[in-house]
N, CA, C and O of each residue as an XYZ file, in Angstrom:
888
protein
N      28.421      2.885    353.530
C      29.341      3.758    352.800
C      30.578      2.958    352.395
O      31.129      2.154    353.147
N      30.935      3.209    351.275
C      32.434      2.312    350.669
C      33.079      3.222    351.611
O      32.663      4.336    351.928
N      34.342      2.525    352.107
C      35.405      2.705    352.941
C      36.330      3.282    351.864
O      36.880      4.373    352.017
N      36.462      2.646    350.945
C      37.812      3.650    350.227
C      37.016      5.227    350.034
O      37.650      6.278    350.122
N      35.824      5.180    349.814
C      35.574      6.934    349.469
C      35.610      7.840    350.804
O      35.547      9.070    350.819
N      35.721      7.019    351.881
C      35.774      7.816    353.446
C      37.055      7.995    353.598
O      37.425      9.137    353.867
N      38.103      6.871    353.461
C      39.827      7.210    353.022
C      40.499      8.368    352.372
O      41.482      9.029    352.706
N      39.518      8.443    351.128
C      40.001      9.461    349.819
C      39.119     10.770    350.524
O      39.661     11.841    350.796
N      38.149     10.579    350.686
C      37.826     12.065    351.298
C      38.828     12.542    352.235
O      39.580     13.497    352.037
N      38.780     11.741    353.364
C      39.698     12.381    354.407
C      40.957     12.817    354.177
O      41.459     13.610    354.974
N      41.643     12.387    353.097
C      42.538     12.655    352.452
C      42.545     13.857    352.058
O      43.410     14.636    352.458
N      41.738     14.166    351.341
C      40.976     15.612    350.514
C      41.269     16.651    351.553
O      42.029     17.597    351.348
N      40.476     16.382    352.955
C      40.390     16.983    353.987
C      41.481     17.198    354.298
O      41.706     18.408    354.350
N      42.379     16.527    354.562
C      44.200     17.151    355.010
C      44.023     17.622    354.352
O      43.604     18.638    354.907
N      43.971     17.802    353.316
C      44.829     18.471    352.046
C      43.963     20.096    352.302
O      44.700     21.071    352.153
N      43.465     20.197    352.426
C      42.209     21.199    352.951
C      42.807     21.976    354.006
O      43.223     23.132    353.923
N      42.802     21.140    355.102
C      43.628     21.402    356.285
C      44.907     22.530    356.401
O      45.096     23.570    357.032
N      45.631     21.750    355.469
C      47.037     22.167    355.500
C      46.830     23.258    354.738
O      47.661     24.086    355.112
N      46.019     23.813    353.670
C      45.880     25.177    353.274
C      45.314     25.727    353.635
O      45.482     26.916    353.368
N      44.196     25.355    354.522
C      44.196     26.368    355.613
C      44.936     26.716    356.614
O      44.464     27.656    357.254
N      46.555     26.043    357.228
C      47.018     26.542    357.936
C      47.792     27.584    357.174
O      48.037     28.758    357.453
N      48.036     27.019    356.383
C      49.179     27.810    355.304
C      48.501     29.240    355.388
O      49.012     30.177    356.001
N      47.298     29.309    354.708
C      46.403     30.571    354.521
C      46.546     31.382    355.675
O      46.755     32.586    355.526
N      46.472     30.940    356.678
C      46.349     31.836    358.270
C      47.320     32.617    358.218
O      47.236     33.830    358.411
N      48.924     31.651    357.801
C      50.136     32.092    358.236
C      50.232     33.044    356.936
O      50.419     34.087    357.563
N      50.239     33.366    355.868
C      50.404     33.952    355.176
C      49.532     35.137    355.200
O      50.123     36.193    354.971
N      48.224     35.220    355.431
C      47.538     36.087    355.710
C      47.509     36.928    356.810
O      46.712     37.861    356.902
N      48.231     36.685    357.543
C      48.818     37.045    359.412
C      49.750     38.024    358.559
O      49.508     39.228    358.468
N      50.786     37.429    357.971
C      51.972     37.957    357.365
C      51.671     39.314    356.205
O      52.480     40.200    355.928
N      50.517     39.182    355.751
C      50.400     40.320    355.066
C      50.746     39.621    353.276
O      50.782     40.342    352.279
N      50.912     38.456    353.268
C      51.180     37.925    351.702
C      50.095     37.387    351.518
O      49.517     36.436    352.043
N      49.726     38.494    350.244
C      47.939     38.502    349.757
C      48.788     37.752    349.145
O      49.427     36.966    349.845
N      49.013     37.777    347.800
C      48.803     36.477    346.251
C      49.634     35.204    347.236
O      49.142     34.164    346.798
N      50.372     34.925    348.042
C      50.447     33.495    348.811
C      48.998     33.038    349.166
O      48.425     32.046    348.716
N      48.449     34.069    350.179
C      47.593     33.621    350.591
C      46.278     33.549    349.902
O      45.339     32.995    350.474
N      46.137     34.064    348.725
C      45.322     33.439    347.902
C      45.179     32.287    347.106
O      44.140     31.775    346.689
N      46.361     31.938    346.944
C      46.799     30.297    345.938
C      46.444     29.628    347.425
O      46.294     28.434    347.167
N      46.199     29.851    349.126
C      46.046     28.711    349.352
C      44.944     28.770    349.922
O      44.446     27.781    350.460
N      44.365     29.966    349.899
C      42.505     29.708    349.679
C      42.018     28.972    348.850
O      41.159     28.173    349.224
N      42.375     29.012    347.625
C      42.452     27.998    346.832
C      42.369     26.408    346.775
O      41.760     25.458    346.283
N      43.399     26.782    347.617
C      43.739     25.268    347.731
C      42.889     24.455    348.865
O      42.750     23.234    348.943
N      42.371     25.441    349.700
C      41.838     25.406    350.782
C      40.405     24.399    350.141
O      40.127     23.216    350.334
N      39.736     25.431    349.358
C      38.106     25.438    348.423
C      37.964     23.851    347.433
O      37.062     23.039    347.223
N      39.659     24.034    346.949
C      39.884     22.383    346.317
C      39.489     21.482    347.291
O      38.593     20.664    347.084
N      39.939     21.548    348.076
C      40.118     20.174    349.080
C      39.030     19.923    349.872
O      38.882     18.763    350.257
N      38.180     20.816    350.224
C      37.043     20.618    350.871
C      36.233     20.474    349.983
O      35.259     19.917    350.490
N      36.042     20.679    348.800
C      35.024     20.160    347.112
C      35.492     18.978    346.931
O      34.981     18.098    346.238
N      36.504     18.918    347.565
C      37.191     17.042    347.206
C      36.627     16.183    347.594
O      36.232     15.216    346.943
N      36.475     16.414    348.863
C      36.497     15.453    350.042
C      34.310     15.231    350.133
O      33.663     14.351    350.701
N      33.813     16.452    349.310
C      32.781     15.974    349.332
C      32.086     15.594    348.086
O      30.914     15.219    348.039
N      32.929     15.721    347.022
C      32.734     14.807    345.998
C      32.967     13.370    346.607
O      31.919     12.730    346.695
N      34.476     12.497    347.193
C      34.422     11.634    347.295
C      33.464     11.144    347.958
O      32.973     10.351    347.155
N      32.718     11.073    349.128
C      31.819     11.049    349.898
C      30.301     10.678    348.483
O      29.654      9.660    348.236
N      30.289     11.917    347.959
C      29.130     11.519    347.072
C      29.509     10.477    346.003
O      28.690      9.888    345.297
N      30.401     10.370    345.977
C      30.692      8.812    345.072
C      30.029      7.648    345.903
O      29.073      6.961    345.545
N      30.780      7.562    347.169
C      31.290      6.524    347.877
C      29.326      6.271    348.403
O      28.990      5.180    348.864
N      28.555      7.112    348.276
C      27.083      7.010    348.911
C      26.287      6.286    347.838
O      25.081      6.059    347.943
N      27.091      5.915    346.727
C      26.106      5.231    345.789
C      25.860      3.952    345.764
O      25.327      3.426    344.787
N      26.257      3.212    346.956
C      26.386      1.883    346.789
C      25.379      1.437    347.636
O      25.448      0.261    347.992
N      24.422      2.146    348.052
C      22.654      1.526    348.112
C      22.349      3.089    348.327
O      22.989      4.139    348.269
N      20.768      2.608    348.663
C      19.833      3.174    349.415
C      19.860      3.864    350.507
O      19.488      5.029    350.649
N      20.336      3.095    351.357
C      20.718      3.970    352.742
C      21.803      4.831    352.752
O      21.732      5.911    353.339
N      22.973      4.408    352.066
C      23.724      5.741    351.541
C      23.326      7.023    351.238
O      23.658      8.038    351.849
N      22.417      6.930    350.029
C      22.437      7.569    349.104
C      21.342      8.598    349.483
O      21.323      9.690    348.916
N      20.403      8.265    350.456
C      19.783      8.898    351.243
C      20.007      9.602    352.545
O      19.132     10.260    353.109
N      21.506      9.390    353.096
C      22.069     10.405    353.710
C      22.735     11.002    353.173
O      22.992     12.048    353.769
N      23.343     10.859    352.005
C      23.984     11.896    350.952
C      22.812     13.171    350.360
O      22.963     14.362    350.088
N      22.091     12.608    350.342
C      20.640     13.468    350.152
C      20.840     14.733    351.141
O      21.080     15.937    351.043
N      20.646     13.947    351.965
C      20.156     14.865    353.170
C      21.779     16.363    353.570
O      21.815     17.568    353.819
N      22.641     15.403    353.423
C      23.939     16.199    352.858
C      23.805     17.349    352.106
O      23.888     18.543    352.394
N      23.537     16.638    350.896
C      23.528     17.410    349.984
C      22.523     18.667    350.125
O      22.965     19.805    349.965
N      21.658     18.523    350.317
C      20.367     19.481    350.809
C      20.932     20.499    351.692
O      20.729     21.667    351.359
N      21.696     20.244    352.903
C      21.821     20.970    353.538
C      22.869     21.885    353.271
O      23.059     22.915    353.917
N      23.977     21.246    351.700
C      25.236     22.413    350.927
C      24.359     23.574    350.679
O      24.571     24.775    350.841
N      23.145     22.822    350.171
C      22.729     24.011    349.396
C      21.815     25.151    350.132
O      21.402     26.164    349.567
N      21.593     24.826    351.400
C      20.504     25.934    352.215
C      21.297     26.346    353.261
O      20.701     27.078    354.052
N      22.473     26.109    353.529
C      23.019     26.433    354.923
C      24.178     27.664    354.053
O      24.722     27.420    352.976
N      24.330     28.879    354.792
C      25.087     30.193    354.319
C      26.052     30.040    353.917
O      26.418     30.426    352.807
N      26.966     29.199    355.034
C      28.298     29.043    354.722
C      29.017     28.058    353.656
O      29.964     28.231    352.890
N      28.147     26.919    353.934
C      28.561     25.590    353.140
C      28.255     26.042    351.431
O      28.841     25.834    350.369
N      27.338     26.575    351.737
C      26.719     26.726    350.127
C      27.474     28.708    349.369
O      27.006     29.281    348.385
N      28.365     29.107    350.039
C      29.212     29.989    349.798
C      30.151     29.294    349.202
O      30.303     29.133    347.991
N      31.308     28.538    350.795
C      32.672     27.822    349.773
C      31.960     26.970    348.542
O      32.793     26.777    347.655
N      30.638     26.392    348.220
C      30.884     25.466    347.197
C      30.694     26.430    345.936
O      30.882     25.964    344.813
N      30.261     27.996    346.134
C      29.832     28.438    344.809
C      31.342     29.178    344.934
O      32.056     29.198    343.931
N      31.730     29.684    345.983
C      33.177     30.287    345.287
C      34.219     29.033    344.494
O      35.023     29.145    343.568
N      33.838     27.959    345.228
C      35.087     27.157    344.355
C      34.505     27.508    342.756
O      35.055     28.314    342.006
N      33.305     26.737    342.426
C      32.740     27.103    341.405
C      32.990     28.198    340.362
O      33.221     28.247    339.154
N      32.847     29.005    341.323
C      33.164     30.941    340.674
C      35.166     30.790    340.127
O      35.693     31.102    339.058
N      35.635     30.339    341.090
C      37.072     30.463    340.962
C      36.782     29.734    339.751
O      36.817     30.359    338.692
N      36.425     28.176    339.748
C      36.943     27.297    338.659
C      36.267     27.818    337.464
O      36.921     27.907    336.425
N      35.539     28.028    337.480
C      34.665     28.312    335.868
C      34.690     30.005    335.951
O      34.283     29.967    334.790
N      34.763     31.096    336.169
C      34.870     32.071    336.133
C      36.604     33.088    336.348
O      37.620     32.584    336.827
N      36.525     34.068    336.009
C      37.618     35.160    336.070
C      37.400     35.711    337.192
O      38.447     35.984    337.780
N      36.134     36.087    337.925
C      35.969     37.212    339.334
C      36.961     36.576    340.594
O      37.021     35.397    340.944
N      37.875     37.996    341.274
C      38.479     37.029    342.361
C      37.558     36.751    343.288
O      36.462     37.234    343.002
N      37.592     36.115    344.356
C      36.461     34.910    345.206
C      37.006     36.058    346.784
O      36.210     36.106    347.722
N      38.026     36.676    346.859
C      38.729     37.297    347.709
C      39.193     38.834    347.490
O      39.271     39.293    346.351
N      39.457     39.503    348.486
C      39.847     40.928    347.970
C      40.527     41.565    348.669
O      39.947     41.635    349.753
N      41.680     42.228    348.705
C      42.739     42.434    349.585
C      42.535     43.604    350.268
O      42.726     44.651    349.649
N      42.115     43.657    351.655
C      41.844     44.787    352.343
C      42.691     45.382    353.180
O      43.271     44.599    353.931
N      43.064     46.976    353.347
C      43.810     46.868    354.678
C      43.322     47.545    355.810
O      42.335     48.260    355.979
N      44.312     47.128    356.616
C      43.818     45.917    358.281
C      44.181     47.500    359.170
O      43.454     48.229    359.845
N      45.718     47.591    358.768
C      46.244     48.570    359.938
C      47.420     49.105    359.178
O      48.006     48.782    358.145
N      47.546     50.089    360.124
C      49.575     50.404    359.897
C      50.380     50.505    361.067
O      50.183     51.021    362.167
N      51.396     49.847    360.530
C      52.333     49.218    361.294
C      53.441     50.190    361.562
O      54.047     50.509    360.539
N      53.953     50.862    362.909
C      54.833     51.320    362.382
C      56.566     51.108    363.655
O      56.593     51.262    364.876
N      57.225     50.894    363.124
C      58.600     50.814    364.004
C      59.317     51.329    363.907
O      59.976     51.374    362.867
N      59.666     52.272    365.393
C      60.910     52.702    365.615
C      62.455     52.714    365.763
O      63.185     53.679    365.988
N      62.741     51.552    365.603
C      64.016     50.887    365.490
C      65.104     51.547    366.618
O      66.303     51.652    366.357
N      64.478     51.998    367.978
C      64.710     52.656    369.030
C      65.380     53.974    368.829
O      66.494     54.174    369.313
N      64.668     55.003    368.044
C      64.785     56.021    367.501
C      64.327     57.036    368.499
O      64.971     58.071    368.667
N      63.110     56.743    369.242
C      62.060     57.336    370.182
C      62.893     57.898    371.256
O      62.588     59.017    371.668
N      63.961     57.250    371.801
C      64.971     57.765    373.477
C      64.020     56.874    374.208
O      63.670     57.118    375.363
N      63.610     55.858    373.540
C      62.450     54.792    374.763
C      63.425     53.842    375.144
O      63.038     53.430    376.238
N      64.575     53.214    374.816
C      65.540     52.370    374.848
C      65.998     51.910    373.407
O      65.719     52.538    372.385
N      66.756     50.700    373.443
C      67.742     50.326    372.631
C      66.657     49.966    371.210
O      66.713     50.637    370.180
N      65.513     48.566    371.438
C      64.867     48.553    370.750
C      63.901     49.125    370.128
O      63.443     48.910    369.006
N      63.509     50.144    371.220
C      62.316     50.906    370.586
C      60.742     50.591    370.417
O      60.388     49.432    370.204
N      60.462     50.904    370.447
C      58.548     50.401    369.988
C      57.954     49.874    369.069
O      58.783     50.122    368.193
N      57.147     49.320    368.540
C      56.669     48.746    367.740
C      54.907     49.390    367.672
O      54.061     49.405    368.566
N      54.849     49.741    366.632
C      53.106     50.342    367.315
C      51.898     49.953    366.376
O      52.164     49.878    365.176
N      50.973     49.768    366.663
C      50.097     49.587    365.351
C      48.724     49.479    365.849
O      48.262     49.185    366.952
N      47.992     49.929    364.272
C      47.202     50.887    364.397
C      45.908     50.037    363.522
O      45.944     49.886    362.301
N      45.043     49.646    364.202
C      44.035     48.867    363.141
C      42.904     49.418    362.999
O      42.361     50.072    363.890
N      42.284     49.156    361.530
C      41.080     49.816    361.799
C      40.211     48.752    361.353
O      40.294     48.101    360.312
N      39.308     48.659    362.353
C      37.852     47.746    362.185
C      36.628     47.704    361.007
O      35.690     46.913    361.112
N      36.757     48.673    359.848
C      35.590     48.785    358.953
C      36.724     48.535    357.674
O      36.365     48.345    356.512
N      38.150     48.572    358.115
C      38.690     47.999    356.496
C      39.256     49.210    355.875
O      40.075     49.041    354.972
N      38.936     50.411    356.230
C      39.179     51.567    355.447
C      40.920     51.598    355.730
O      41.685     51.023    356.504
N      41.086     52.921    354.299
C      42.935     52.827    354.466
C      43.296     53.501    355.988
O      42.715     54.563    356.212
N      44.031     53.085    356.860
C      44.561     54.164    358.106
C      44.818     55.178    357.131
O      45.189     55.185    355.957
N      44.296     56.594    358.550
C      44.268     57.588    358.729
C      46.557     58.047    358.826
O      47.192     57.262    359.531
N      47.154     58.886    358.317
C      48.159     59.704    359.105
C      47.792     60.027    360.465
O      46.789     60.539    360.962
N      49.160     59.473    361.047
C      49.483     59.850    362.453
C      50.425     60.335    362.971
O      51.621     60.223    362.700
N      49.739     61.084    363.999
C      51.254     62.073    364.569
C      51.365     61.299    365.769
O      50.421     61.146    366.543
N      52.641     60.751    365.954
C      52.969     60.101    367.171
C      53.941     61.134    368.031
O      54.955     61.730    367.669
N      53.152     61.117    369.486
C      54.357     61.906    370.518
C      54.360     60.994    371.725
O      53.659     60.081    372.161
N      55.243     61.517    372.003
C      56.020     60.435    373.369
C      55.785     61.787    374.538
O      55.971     62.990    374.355
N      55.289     61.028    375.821
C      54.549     61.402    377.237
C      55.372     60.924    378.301
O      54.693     60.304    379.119
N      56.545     60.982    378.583
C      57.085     59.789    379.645
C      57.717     59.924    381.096
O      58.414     59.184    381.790
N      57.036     61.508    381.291
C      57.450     62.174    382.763
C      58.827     62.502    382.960
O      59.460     62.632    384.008
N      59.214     62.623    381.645
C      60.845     63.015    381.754
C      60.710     64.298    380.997
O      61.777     64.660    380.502
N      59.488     65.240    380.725
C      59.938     66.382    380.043
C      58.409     66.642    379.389
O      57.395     66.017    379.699
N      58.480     67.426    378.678
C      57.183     67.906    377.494
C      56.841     66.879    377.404
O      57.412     65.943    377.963
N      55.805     66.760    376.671
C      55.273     66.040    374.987
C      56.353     65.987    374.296
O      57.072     66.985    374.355
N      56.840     64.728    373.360
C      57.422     65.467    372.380
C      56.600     64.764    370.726
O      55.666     63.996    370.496
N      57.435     65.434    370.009
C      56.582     64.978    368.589
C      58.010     64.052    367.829
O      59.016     64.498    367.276
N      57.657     62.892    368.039
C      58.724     61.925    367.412
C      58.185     61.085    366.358
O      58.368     59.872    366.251
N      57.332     62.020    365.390
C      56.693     61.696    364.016
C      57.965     61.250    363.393
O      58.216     60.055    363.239
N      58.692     62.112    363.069
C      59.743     62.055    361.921
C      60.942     61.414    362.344
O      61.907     61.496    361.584
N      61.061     60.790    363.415
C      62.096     59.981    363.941
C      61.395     58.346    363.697
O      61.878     57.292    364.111
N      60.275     58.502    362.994
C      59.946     56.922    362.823
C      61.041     56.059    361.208
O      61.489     56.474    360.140
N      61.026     55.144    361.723
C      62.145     54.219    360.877
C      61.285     53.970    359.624
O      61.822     54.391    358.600
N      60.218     53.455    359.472
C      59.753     52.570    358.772
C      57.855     52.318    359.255
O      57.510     52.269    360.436
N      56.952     52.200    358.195
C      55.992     52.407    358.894
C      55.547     51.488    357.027
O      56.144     51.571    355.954
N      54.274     50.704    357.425
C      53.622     49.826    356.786
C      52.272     49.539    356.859
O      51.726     49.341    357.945
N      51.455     49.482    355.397
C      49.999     49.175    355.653
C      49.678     47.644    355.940
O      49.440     47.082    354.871
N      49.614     47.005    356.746
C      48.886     45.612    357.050
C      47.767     45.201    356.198
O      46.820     45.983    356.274
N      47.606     44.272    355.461
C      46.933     43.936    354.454
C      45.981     42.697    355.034
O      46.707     42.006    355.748
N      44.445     42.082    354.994
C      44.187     40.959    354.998
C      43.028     40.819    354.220
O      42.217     41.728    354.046
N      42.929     39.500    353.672
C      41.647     39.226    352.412
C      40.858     39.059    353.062
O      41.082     38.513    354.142
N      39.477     39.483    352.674
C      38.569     39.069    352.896
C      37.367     38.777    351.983
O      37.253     39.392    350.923
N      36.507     37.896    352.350
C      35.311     37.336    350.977
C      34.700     38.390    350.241
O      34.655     39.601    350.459
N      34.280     37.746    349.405
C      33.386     39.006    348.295
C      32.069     38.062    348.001
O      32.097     36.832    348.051
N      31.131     38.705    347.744
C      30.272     37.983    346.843
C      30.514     37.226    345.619
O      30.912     37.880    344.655
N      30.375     36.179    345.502
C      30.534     35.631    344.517
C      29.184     35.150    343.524
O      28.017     35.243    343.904
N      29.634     34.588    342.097
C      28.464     34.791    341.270
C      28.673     33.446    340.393
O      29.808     33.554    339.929
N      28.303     32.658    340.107
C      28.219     31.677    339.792
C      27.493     32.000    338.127
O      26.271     32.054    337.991
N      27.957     32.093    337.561
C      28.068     32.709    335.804
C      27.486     31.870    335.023
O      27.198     32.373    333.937
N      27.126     30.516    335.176
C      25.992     29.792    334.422
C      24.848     29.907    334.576
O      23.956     29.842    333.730
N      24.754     30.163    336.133
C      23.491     30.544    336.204
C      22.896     31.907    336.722
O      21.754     32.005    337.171
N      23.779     32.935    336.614
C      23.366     34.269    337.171
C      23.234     34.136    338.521
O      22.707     35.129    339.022
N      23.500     33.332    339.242
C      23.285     33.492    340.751
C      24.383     34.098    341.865
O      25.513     33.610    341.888
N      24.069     35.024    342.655
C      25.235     35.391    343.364
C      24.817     34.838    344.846
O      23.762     34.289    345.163
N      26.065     35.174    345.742
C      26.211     34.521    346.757
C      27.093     35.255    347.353
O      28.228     35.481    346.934
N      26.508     35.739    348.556
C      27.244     36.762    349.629
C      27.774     36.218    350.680
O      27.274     35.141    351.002
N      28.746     36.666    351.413
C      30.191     35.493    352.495
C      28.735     35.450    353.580
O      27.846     36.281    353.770
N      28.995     34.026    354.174
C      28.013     34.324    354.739
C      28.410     35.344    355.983
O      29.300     36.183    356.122
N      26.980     34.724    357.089
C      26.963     35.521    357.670
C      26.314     34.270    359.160
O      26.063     34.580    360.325
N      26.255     33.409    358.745
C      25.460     32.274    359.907
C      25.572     31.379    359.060
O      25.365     31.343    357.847
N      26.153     30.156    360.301
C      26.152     28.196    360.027
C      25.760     27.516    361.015
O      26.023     27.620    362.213
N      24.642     26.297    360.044
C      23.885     26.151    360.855
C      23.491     25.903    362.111
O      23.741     25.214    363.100
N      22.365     27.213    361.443
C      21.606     28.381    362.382
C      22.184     28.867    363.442
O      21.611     28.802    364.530
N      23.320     29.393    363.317
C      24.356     29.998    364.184
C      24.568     31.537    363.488
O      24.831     31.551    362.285
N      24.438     33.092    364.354
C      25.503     33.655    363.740
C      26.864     33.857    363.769
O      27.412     33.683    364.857
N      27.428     34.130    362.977
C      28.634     33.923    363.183
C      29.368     35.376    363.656
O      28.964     36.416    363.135
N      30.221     35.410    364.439
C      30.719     36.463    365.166
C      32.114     36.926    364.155
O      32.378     38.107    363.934
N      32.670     36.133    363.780
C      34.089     35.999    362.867
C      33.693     35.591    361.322
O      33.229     34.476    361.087
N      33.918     36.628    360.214
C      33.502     36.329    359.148
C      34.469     35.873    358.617
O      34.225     34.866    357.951
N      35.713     36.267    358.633
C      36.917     36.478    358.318
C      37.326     34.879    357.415
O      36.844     33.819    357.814
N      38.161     34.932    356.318
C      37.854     33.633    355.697
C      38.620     32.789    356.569
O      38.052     31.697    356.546
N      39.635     32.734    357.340
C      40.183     31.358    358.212
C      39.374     31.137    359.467
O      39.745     30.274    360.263
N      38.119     31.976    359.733
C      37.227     31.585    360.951
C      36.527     30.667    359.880
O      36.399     29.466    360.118
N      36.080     31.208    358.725
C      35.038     30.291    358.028
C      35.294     29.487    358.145
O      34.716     28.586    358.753
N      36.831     29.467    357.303
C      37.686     28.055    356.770
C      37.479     26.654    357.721
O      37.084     25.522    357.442
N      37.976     27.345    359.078
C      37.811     26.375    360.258
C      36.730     26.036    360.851
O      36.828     25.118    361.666
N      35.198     26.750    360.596
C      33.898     26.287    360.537
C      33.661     25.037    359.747
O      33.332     23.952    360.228
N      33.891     25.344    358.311
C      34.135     24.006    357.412
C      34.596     23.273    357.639
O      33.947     22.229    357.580
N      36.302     23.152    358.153
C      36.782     21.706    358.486
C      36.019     20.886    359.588
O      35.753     19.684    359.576
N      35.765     21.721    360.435
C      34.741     21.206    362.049
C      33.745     20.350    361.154
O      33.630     19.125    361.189
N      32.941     21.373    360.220
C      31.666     20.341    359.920
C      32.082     19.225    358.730
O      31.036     18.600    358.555
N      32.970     18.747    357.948
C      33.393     18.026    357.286
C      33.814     17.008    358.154
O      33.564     15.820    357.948
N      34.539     17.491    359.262
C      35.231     15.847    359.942
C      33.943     15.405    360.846
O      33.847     14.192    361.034
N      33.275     15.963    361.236
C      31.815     15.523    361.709
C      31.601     14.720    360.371
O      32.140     13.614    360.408
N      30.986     14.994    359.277
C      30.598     14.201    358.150
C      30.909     13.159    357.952
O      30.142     12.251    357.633
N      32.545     13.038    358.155
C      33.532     12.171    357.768
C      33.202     10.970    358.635
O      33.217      9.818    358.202
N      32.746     11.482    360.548
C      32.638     10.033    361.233
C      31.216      9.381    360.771
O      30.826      8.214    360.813
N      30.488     10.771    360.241
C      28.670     10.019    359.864
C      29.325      8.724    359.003
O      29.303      7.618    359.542
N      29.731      8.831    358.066
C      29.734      8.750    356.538
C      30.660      7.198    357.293
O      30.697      6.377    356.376
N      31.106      6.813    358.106
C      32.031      6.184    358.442
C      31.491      5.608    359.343
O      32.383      4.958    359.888
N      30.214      5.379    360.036
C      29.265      5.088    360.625
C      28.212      3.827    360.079
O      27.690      2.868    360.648
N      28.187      4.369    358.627
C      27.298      3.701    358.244
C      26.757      2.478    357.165
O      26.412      2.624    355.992
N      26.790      1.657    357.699
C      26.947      0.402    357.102
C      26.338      0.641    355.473
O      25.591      1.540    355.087
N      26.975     -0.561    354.633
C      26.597     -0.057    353.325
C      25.366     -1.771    352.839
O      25.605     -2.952    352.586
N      24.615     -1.258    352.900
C      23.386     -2.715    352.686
C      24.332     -3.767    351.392
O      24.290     -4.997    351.371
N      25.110     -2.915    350.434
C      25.116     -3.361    349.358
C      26.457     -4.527    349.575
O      26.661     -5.562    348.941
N      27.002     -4.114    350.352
C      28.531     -4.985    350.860
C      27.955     -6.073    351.619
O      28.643     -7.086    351.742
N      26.745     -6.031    352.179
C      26.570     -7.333    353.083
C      26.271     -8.286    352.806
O      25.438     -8.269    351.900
N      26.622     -9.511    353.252
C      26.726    -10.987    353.323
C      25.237    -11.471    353.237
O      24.426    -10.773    353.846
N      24.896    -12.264    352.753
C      23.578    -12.440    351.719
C      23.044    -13.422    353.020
O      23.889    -13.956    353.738
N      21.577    -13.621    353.271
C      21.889    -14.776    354.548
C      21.975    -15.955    354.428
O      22.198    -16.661    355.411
């Protein structure tokens, strides 16, 4: 393998990296269009890093035949062969690759409740994605009734987080659903920064193959 294309990939790969941390933190935070420019950026950098790689495998035979085998496996394994058609979908198509779901509602008392100074913080998630339900919140605290301290809430918020869509790859009519298993694993966390961090795992694995392996074409003649 040429050494500068294992350099420039890994490079790619930070760059990958760092939007996926970015993505986490923004997506934690509830900032969909942030955290979509760095999904983005995320899909760039890992298409980078294995373009360079397929450059850098052309300089024999033995390269170019574990690039093969690479390559083979973008295209049959769930996950790998998802991020490469959403980058795809993003770059050559209009459909978003992501879709802004919400998570929970958030809601704070700003110590409104008679619970103390700060007050509570409460929140409410729901597991299938749907919008939260209205809630009547009452306070239980062995100092008296029930009471109903709905309308003493300060401030109350829907929690937002993206998650994958099918994507469709428009030259050739083909679609492609988030996966769901990598290889031959299922996956318990679909969520795109579990993916995200599935991908980087199997890229820096790649990165030591690819960095492993002598290139016939560089060697010293006898």
């Amino acid at each position: 393998m040429i050494p500068k294309s294992v350099h420039q990939a890994a490079q790619r790969l930070l760059s990958a990296q760092d939007a996926l941390d970015a993505f986490k933190a923004s997506d934690a935070a509830s900032d969909v269009e942030v955290a979509r420019r760095h999904w983005w950026g995320f899909l760039v950098g890992v298409s980078g890093a294995h373009s360079k790689l397929e450059q850098g495998a052309k300089c024999c035979g033995r390269c170019t035949a574990w690039f093969g085998r690479v390559k083979h496996l973008r295209r049959t394994d769930p996950l790998l062969s998802y991020l490469h058609h959403a980058r795809d979908s993003d770059t050559h198509g209009l459909a978003d690759v992501t879709v802004s779901a919400p998570q929970g509602l958030s809601i704070n008392s700003g110590g409104a409740l008679g619970l103390g100074e700060t007050g509570i913080d409460f929140k409410f998630k729901n597991q299938d994605g749907a919008e939260p339900r209205a809630v009547k919140i009452t306070v239980k605290d062995g100092q008296g009734p029930e009471r109903d301290v709905t309308s003493k809430v300060l401030q109350t918020s829907i929690d937002h987080r993206l998650r994958l869509v099918t994507v469709t790859d428009d030259r050739f009519s083909d679609s492609f659903n988030p996966p769901t298993e990598h290889l031959q694993m299922q996956l318990d966390d679909t969520s795109p920064g579990a993916v995200g961090t599935l991908a980087i795992a199997y890229m820096q694995k790649l990165l030591e193959e690819a960095e492993s392996i002598p290139c016939d074409a560089q060697r010293a003649p006898p």
